[in-house]
MMTF fields as JSON, N, C-alpha, C and O atoms, coordinates in Angstrom:
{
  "mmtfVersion": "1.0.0",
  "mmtfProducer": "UNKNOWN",
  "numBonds": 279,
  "numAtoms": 280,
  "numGroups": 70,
  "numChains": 1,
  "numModels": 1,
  "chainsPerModel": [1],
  "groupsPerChain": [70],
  "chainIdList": ["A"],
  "bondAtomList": [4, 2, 8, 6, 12, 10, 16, 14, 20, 18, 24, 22, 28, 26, 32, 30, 36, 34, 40, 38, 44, 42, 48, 46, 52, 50, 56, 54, 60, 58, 64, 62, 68, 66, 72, 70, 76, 74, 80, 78, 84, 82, 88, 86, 92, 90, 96, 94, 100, 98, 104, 102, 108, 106, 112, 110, 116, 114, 120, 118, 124, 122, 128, 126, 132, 130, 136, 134, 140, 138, 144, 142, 148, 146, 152, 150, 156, 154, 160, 158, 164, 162, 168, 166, 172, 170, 176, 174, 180, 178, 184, 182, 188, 186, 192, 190, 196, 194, 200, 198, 204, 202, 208, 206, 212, 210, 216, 214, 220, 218, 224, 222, 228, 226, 232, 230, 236, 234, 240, 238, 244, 242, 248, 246, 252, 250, 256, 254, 260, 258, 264, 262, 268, 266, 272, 270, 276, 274],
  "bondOrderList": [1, 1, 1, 1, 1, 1, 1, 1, 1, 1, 1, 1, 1, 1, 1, 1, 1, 1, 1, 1, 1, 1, 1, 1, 1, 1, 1, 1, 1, 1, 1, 1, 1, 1, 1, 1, 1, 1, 1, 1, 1, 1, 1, 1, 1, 1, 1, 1, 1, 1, 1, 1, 1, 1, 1, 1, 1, 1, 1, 1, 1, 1, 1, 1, 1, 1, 1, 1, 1],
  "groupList": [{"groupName": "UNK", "atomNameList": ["N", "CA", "C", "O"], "elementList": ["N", "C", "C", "O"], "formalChargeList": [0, 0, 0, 0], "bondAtomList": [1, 0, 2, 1, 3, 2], "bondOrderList": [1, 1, 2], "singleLetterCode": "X", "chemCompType": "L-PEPTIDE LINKING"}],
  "groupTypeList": [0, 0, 0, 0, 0, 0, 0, 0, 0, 0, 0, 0, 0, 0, 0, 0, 0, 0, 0, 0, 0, 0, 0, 0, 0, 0, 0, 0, 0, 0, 0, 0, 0, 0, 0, 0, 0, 0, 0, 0, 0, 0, 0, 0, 0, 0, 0, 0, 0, 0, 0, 0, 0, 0, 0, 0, 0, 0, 0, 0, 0, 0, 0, 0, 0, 0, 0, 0, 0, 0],
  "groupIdList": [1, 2, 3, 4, 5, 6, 7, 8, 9, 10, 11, 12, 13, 14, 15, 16, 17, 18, 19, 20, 21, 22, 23, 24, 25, 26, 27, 28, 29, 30, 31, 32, 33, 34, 35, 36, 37, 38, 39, 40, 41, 42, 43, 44, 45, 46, 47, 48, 49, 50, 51, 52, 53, 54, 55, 56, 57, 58, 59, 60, 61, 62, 63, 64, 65, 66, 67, 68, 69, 70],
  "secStructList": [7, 6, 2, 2, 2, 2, 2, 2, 2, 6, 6, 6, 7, 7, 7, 7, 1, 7, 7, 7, 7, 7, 1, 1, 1, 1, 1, 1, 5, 7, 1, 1, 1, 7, 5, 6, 6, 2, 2, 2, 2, 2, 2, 2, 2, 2, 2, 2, 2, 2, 2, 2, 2, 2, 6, 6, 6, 6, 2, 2, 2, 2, 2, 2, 2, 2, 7, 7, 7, 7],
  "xCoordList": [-45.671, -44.451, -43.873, -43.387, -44.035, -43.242, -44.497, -44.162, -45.55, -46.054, -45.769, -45.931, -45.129, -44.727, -43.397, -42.984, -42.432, -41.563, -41.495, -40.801, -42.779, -43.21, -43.623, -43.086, -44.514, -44.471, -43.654, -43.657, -42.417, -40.789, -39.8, -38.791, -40.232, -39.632, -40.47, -39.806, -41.84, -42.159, -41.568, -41.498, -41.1, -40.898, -39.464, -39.017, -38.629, -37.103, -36.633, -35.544, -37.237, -36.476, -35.888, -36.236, -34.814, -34.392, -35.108, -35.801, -34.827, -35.392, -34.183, -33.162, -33.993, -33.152, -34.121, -35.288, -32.874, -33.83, -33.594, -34.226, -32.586, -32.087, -33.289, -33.36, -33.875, -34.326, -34.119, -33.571, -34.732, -34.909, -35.929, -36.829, -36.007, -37.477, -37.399, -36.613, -38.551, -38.951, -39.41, -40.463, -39.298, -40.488, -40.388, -39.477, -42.244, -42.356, -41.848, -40.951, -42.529, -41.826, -41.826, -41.291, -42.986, -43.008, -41.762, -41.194, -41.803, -39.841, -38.93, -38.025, -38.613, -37.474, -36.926, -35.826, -37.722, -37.473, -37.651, -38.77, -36.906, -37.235, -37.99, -38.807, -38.101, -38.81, -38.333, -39.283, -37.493, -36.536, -36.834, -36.686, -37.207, -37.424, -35.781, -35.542, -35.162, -33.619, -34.572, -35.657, -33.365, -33.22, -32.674, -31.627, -33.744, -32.811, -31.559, -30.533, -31.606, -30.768, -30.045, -30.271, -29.284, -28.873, -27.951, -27.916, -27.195, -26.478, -27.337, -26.77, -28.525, -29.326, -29.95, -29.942, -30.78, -30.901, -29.448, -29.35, -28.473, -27.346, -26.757, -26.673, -26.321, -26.456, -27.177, -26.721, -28.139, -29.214, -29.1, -28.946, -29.221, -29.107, -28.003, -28.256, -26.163, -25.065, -25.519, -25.293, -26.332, -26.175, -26.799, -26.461, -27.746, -28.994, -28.066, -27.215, -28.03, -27.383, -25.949, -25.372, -25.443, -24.118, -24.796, -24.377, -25.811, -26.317, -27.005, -26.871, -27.357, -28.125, -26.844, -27.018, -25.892, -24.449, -23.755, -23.314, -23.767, -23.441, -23.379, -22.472, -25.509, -26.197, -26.464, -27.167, -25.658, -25.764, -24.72, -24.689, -23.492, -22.327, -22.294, -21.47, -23.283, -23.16, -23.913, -23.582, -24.943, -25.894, -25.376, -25.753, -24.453, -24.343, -22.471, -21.782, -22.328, -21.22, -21.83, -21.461, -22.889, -23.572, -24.465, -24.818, -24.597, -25.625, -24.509, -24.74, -23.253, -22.187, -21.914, -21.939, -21.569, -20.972, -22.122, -22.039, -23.159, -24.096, -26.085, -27.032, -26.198, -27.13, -28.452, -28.444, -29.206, -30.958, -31.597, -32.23, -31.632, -32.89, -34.13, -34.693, -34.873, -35.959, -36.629, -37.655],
  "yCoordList": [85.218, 85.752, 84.818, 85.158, 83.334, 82.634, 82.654, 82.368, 82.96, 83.319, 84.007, 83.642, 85.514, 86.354, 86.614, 87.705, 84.996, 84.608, 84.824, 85.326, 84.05, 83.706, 84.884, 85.138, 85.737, 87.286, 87.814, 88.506, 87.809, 88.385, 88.022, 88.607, 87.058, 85.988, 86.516, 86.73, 86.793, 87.42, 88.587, 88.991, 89.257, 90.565, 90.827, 91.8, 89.494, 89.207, 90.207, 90.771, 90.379, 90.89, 89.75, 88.574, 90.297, 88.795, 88.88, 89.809, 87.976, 87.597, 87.593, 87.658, 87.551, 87.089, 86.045, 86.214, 84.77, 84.03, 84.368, 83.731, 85.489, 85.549, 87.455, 88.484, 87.0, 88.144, 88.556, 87.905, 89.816, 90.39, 90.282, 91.107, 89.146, 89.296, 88.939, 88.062, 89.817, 89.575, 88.628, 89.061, 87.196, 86.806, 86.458, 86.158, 86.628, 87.392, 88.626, 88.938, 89.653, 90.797, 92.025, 93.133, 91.032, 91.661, 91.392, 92.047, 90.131, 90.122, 90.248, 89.485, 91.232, 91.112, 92.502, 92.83, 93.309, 94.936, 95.463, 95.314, 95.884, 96.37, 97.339, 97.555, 98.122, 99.427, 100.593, 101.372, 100.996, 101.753, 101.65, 102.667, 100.62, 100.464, 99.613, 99.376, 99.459, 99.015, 97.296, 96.896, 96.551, 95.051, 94.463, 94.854, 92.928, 92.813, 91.885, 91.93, 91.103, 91.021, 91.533, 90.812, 92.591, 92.994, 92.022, 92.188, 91.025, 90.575, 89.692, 89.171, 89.38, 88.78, 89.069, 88.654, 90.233, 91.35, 91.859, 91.59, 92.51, 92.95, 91.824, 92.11, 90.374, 89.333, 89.361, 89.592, 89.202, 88.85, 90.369, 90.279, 91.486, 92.523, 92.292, 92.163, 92.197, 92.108, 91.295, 91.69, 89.857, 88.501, 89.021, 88.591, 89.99, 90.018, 91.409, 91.103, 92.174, 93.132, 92.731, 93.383, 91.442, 90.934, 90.676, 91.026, 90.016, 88.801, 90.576, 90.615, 91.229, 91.974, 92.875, 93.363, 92.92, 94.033, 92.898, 93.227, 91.55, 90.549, 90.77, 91.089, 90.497, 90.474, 91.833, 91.984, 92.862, 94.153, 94.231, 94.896, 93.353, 93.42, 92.306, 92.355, 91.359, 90.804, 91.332, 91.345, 91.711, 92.331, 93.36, 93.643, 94.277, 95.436, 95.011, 95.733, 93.783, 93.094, 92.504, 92.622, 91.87, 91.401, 92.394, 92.242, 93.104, 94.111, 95.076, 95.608, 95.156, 95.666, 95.01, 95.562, 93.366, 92.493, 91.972, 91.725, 91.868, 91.309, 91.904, 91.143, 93.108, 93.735, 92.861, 92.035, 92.934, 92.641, 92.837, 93.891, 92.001, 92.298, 92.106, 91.846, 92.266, 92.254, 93.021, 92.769],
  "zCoordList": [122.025, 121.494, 120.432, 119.354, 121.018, 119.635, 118.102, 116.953, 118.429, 117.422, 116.443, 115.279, 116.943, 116.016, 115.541, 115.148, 115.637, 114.96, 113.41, 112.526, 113.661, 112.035, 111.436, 110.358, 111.898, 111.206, 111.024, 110.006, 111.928, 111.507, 110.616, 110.22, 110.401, 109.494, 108.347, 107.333, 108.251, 106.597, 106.385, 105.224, 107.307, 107.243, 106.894, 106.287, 107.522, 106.85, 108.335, 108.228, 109.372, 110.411, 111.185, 111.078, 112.099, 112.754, 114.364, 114.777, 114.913, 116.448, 117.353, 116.669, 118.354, 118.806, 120.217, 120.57, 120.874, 121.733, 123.139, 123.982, 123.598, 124.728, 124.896, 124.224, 126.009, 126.818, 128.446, 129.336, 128.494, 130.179, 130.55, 130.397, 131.167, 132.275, 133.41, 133.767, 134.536, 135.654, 136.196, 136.663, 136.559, 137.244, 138.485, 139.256, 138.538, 140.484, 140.523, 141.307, 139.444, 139.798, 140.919, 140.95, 142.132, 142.676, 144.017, 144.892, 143.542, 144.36, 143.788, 144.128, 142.626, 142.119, 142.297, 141.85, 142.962, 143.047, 144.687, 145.178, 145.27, 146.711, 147.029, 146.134, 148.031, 148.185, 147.514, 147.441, 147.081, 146.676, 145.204, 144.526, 144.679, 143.448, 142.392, 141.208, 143.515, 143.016, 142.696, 143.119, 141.623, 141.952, 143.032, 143.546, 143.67, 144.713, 144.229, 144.907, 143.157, 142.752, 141.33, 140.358, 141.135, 140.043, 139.26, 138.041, 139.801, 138.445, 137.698, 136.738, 137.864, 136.681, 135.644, 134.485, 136.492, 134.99, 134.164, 132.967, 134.782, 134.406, 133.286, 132.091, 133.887, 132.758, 131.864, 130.745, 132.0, 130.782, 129.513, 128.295, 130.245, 129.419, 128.478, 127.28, 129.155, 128.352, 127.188, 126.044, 127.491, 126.848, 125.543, 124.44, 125.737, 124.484, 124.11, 123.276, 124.315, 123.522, 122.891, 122.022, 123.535, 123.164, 121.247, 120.144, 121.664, 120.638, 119.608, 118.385, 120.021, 119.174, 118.263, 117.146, 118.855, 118.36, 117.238, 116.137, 117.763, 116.447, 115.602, 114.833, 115.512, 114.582, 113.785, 112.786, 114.547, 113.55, 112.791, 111.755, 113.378, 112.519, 111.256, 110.342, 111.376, 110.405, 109.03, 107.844, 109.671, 108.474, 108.078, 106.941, 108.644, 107.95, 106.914, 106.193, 107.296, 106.491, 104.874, 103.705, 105.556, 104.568, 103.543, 102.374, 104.177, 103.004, 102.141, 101.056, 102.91, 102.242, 100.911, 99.81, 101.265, 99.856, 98.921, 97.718, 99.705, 99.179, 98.92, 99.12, 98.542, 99.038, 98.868, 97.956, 99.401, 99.605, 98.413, 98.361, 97.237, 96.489, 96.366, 95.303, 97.901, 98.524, 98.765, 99.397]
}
């Protein structure tokens, strides 16, 4: 994955460093298929969509004053 930093970066897309993952996912889900613990995923989700809603407000600030001649 940190490999294809650098491909995103040619591409002028952004990254973000905060994700959702499982590990041990086979203990992280009960029979039911629920989490057994939900506020970690639930965290992590807010954190990265926090960080992804930012980064949409800045770019779409920035492409406003300043457009892309790329």
């Amino acid at each position: 994955m940190e490999h294809l930093r650098a491909v995103f970066a040619e591409l002028y897309a952004v990254t973000t460093r905060d994700t959702i993952s499982f590990h041990g996912v086979w203990e992280c889900f009960g029979g039911d298929g629920r989490p057994t613990d939900p506020d970690g995923p639930a965290t992590a989700a807010k954190t990265l969509l926090d960080q992804v809603t930012w980064w949409a407000r800045v770019l779409r600030d920035a492409k406003a004053t300043t457009p892309s001649t790329v």
